[in-house]
Backbone as XML, in Angstrom:
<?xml version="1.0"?>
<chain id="A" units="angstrom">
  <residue number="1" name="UNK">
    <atom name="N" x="73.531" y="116.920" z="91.492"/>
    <atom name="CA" x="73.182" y="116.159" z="90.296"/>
    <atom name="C" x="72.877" y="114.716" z="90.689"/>
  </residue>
  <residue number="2" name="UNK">
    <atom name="N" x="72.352" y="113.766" z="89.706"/>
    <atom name="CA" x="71.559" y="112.786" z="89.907"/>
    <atom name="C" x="72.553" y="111.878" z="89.973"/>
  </residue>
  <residue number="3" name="UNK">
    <atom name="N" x="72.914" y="110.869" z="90.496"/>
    <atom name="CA" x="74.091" y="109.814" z="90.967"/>
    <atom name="C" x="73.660" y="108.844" z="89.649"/>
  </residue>
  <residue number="4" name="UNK">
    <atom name="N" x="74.717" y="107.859" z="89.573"/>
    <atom name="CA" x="74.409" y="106.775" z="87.805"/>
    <atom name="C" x="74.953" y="106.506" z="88.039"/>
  </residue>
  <residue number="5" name="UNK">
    <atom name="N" x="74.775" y="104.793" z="87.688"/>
    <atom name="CA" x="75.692" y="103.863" z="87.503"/>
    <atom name="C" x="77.053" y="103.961" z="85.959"/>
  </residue>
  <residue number="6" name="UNK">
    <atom name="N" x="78.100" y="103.224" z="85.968"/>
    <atom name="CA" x="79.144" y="103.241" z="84.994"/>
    <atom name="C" x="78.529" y="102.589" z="83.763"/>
  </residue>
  <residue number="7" name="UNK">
    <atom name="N" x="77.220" y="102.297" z="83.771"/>
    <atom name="CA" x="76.564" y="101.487" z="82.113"/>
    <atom name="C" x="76.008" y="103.028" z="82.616"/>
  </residue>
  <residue number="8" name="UNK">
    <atom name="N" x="75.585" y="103.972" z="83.007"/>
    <atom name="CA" x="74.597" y="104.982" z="82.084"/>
    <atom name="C" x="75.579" y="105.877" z="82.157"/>
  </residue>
  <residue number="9" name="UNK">
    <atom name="N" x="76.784" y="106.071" z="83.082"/>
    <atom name="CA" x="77.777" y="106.746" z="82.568"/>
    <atom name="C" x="78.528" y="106.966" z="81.386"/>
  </residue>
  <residue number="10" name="UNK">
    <atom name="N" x="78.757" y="105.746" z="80.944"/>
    <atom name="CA" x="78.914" y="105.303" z="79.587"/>
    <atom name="C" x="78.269" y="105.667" z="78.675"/>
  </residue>
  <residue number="11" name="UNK">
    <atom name="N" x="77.277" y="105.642" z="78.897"/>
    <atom name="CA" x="76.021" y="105.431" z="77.393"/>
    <atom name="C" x="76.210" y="107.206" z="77.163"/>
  </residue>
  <residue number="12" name="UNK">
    <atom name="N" x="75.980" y="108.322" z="78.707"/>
    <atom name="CA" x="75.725" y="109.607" z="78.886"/>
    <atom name="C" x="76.989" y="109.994" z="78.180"/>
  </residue>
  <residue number="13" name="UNK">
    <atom name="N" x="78.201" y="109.689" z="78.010"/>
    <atom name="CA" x="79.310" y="110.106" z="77.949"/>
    <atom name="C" x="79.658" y="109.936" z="76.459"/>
  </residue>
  <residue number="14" name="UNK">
    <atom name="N" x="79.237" y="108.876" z="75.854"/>
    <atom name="CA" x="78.952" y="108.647" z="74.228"/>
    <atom name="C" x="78.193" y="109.371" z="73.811"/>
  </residue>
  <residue number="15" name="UNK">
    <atom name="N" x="76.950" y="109.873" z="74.153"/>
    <atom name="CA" x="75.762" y="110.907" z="73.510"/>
    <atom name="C" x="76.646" y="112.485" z="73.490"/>
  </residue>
  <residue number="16" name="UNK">
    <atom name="N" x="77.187" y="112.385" z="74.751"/>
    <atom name="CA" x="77.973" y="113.582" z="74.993"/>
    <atom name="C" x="79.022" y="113.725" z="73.615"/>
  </residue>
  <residue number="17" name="UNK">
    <atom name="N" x="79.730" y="113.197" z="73.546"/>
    <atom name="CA" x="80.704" y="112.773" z="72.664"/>
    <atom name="C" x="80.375" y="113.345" z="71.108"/>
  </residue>
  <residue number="18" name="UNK">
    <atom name="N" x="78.934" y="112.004" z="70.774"/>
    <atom name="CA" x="78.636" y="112.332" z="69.603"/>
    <atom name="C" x="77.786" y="113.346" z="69.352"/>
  </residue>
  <residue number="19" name="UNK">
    <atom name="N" x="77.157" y="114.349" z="70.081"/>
    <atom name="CA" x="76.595" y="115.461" z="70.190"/>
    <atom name="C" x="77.966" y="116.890" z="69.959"/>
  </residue>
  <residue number="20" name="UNK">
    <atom name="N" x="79.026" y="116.484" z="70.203"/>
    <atom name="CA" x="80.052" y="117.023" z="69.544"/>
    <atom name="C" x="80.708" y="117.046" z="68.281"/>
  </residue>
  <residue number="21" name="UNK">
    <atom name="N" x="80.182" y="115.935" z="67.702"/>
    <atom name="CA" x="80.924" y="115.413" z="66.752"/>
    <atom name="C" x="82.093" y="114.350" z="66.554"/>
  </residue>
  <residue number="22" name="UNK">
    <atom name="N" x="82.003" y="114.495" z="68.047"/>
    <atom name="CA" x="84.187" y="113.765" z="68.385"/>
    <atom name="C" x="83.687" y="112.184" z="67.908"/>
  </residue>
  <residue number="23" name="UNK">
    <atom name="N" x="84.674" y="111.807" z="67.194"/>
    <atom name="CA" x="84.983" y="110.092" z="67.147"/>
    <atom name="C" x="85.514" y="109.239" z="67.894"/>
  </residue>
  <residue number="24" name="UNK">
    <atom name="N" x="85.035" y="109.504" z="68.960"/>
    <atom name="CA" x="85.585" y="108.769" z="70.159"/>
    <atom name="C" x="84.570" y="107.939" z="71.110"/>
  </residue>
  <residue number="25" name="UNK">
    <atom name="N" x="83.954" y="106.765" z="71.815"/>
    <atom name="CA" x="83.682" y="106.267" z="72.222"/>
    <atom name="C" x="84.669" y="105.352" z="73.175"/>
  </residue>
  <residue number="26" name="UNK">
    <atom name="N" x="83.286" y="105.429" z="74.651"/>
    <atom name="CA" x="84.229" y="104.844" z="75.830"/>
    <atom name="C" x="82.920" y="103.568" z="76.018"/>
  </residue>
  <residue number="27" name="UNK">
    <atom name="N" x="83.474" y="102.487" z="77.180"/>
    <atom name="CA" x="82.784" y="101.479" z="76.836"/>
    <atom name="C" x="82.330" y="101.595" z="78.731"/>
  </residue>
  <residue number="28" name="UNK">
    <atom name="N" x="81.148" y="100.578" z="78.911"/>
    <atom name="CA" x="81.174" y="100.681" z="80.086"/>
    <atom name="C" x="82.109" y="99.779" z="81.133"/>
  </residue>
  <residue number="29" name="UNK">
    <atom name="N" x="82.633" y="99.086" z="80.448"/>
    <atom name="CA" x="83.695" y="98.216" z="81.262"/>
    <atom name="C" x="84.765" y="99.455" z="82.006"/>
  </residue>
  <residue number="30" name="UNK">
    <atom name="N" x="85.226" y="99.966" z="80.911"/>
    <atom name="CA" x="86.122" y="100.904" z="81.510"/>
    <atom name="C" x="85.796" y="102.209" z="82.266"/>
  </residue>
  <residue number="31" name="UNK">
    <atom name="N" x="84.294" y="102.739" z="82.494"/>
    <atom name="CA" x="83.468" y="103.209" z="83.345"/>
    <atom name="C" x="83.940" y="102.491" z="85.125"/>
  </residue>
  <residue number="32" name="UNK">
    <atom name="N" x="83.455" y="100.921" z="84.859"/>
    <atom name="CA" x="83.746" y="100.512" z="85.929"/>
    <atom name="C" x="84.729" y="100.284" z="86.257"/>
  </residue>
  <residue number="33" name="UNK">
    <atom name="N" x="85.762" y="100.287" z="85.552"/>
    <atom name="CA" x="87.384" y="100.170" z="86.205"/>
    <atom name="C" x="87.220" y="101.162" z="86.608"/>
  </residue>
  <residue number="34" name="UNK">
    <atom name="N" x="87.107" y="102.935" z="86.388"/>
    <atom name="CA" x="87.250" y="103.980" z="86.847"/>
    <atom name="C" x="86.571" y="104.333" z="88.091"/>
  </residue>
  <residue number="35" name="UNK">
    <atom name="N" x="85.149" y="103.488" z="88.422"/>
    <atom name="CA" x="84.662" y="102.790" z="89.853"/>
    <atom name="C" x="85.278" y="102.438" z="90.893"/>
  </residue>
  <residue number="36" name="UNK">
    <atom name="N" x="85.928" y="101.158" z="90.352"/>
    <atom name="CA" x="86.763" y="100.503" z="90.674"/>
    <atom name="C" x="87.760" y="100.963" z="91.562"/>
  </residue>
  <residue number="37" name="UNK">
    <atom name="N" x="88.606" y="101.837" z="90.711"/>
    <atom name="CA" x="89.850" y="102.678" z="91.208"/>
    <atom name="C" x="89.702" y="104.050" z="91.652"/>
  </residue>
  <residue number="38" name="UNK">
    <atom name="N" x="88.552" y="104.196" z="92.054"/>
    <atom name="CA" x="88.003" y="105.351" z="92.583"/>
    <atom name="C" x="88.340" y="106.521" z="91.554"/>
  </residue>
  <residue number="39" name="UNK">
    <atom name="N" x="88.289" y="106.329" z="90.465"/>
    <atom name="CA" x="88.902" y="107.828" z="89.298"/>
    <atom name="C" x="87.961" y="108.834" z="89.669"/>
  </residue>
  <residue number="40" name="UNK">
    <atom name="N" x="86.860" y="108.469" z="89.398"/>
    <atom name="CA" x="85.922" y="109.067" z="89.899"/>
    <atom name="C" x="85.004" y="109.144" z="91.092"/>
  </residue>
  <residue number="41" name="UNK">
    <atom name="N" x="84.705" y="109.694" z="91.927"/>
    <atom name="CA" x="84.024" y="109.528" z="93.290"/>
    <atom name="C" x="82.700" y="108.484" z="93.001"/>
  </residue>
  <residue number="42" name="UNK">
    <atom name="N" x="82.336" y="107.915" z="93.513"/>
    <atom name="CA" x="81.612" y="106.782" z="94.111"/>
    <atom name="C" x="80.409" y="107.088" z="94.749"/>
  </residue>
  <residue number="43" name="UNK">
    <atom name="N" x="79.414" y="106.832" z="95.306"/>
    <atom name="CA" x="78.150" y="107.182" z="96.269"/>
    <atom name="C" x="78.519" y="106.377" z="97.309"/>
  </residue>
  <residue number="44" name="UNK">
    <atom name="N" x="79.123" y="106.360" z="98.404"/>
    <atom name="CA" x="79.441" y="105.108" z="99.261"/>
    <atom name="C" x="78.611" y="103.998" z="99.748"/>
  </residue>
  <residue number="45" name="UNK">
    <atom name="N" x="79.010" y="103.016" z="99.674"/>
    <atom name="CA" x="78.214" y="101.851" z="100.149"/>
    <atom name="C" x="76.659" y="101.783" z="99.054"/>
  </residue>
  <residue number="46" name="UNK">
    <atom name="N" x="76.949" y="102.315" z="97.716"/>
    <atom name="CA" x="75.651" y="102.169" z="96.559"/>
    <atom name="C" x="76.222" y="100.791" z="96.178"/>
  </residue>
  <residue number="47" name="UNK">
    <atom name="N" x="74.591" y="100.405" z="96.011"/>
    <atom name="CA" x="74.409" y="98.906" z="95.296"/>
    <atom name="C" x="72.960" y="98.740" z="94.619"/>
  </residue>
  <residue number="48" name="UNK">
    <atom name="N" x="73.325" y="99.192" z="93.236"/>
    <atom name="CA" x="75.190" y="98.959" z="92.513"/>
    <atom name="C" x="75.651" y="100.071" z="92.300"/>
  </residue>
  <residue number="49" name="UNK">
    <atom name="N" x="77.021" y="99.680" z="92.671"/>
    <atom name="CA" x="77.866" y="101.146" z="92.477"/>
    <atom name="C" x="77.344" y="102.303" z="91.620"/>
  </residue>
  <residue number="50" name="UNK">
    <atom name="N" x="77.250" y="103.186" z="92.231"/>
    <atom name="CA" x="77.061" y="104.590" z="91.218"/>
    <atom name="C" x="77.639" y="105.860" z="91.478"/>
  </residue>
  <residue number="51" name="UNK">
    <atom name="N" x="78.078" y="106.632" z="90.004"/>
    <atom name="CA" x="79.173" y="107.572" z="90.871"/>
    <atom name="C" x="78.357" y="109.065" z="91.044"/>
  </residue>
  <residue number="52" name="UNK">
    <atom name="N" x="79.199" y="109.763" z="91.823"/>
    <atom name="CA" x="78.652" y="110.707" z="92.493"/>
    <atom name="C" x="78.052" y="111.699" z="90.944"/>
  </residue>
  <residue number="53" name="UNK">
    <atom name="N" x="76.840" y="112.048" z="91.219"/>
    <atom name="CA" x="76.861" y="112.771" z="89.378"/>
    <atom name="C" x="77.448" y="114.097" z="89.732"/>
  </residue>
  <residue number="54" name="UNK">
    <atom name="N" x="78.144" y="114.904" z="90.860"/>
    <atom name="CA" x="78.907" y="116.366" z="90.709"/>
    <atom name="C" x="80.077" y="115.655" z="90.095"/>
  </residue>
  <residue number="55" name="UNK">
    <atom name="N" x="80.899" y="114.363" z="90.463"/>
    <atom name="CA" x="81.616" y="114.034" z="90.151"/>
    <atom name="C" x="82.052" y="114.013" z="89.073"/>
  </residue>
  <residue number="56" name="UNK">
    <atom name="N" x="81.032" y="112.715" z="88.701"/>
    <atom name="CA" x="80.867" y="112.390" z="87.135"/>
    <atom name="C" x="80.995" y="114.011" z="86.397"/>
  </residue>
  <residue number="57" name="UNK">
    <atom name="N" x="80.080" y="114.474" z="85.991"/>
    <atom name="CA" x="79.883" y="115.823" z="85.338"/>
    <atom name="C" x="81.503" y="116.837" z="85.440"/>
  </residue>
  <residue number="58" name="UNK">
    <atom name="N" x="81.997" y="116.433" z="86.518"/>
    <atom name="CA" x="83.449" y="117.342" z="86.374"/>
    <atom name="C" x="84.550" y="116.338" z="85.564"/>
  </residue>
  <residue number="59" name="UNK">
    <atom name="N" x="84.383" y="115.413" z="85.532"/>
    <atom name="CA" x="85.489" y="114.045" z="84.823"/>
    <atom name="C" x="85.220" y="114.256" z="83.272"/>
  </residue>
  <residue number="60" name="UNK">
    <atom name="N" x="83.460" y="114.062" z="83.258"/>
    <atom name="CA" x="82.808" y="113.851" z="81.461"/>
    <atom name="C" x="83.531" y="115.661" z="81.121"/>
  </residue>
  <residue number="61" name="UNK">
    <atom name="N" x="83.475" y="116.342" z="81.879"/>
    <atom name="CA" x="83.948" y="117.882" z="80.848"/>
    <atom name="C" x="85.369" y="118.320" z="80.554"/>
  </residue>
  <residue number="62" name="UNK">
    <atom name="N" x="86.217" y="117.399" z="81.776"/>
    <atom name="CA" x="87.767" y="117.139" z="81.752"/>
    <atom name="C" x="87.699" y="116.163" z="80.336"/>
  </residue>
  <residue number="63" name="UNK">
    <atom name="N" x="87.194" y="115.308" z="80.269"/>
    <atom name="CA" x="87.463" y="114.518" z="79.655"/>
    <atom name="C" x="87.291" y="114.726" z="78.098"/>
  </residue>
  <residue number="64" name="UNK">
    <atom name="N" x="85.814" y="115.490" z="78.015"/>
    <atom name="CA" x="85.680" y="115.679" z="76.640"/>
    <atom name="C" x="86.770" y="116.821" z="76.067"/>
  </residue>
  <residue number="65" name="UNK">
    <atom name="N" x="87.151" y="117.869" z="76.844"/>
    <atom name="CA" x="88.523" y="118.369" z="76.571"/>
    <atom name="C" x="89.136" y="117.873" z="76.405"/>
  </residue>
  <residue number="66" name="UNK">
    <atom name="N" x="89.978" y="116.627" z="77.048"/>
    <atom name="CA" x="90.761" y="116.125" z="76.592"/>
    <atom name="C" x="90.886" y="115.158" z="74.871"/>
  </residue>
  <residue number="67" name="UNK">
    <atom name="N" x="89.855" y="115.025" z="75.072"/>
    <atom name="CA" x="89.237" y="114.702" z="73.925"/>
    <atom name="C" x="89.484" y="115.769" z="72.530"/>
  </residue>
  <residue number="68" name="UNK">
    <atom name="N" x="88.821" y="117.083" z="72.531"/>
    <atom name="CA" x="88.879" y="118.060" z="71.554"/>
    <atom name="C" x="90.306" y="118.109" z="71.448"/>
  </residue>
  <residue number="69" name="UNK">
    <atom name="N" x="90.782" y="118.223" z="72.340"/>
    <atom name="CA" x="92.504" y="118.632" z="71.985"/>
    <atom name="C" x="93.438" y="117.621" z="71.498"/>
  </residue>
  <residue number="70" name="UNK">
    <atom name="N" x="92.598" y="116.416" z="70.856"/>
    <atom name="CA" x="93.444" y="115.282" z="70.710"/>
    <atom name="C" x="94.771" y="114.490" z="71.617"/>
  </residue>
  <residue number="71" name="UNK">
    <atom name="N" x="94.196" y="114.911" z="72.695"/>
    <atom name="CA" x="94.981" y="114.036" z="73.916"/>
    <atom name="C" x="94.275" y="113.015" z="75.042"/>
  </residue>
  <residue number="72" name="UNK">
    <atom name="N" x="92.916" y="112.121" z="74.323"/>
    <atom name="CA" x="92.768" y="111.557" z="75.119"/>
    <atom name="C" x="93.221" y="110.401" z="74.777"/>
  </residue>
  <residue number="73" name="UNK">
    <atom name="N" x="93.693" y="109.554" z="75.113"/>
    <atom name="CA" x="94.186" y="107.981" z="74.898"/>
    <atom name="C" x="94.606" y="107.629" z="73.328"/>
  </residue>
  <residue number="74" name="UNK">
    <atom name="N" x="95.544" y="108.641" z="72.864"/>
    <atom name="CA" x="95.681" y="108.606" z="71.462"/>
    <atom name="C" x="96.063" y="107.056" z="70.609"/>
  </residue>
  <residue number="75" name="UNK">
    <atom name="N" x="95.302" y="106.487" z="69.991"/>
    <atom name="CA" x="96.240" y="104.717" z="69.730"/>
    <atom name="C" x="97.469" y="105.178" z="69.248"/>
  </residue>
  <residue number="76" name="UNK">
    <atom name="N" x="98.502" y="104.256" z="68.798"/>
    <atom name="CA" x="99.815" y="103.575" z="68.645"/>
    <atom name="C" x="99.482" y="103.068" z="67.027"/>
  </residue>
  <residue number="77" name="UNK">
    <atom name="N" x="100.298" y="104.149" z="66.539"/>
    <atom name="CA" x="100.247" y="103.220" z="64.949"/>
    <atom name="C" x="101.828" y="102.292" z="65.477"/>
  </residue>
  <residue number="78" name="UNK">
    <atom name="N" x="101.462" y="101.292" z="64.852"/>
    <atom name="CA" x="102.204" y="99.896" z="65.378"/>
    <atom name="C" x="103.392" y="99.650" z="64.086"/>
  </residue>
  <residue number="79" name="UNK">
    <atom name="N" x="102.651" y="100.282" z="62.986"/>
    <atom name="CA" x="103.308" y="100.103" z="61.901"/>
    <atom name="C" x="104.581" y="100.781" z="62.216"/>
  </residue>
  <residue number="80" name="UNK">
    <atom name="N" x="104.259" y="102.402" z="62.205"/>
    <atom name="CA" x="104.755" y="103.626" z="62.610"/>
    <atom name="C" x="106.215" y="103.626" z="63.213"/>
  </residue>
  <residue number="81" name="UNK">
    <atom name="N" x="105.480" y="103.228" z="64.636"/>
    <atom name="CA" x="106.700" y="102.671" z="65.797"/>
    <atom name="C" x="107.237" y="101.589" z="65.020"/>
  </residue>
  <residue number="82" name="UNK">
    <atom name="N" x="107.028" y="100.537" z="64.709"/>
    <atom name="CA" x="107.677" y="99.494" z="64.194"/>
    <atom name="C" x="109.159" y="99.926" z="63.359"/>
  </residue>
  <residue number="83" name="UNK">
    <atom name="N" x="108.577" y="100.802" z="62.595"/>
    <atom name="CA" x="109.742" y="101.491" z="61.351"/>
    <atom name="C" x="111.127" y="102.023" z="62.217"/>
  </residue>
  <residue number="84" name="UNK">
    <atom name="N" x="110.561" y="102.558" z="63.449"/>
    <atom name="CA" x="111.966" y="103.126" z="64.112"/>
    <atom name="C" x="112.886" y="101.603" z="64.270"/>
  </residue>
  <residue number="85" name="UNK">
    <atom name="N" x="112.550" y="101.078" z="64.221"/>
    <atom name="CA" x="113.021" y="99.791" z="64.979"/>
    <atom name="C" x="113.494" y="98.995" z="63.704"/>
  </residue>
  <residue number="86" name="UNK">
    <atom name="N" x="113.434" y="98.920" z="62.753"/>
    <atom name="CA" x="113.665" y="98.361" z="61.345"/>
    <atom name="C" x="115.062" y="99.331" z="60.720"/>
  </residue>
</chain>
């Protein structure tokens, strides 16, 4: 598969998303942290960084699962938690 940078990773991974229906959006900042920290494999020595697209493509289908099953990065009702604590 075709190698991409973490801005078209991003953008690919939102179409993905909303082509599901899911209400979820990722940004490309956090694309490149996942660069960054090698989450995902890399093209070595690419400039500018771009990740491997077998890679990518196995992360975006982990991910959108994780997604359907309501376990990806669920927020914190603040209120919620707060009440235990009151």
């Amino acid at each position: 598969m075709q190698s991409l940078t973490p801005y078209a990773a991003a953008k690919v991974t939102n179409i993905a998303l909303a082509s599901r229906s899911l209400d979820k959006r990722v940004t490309p900042q956090m694309l490149y942290t996942y660069a960054k920290k090698q989450l995902i494999a890399t093209v070595p020595n690419s400039k500018p960084i771009e990740f491997d697209g077998d890679a990518f493509k196995a992360w975006l289908d982990k991910y959108i699962a994780k997604v359907e099953s309501g376990d990806a990065g669920a927020r914190v009702d603040y209120d919620e938690l707060a009440k235990q604590f009151m």
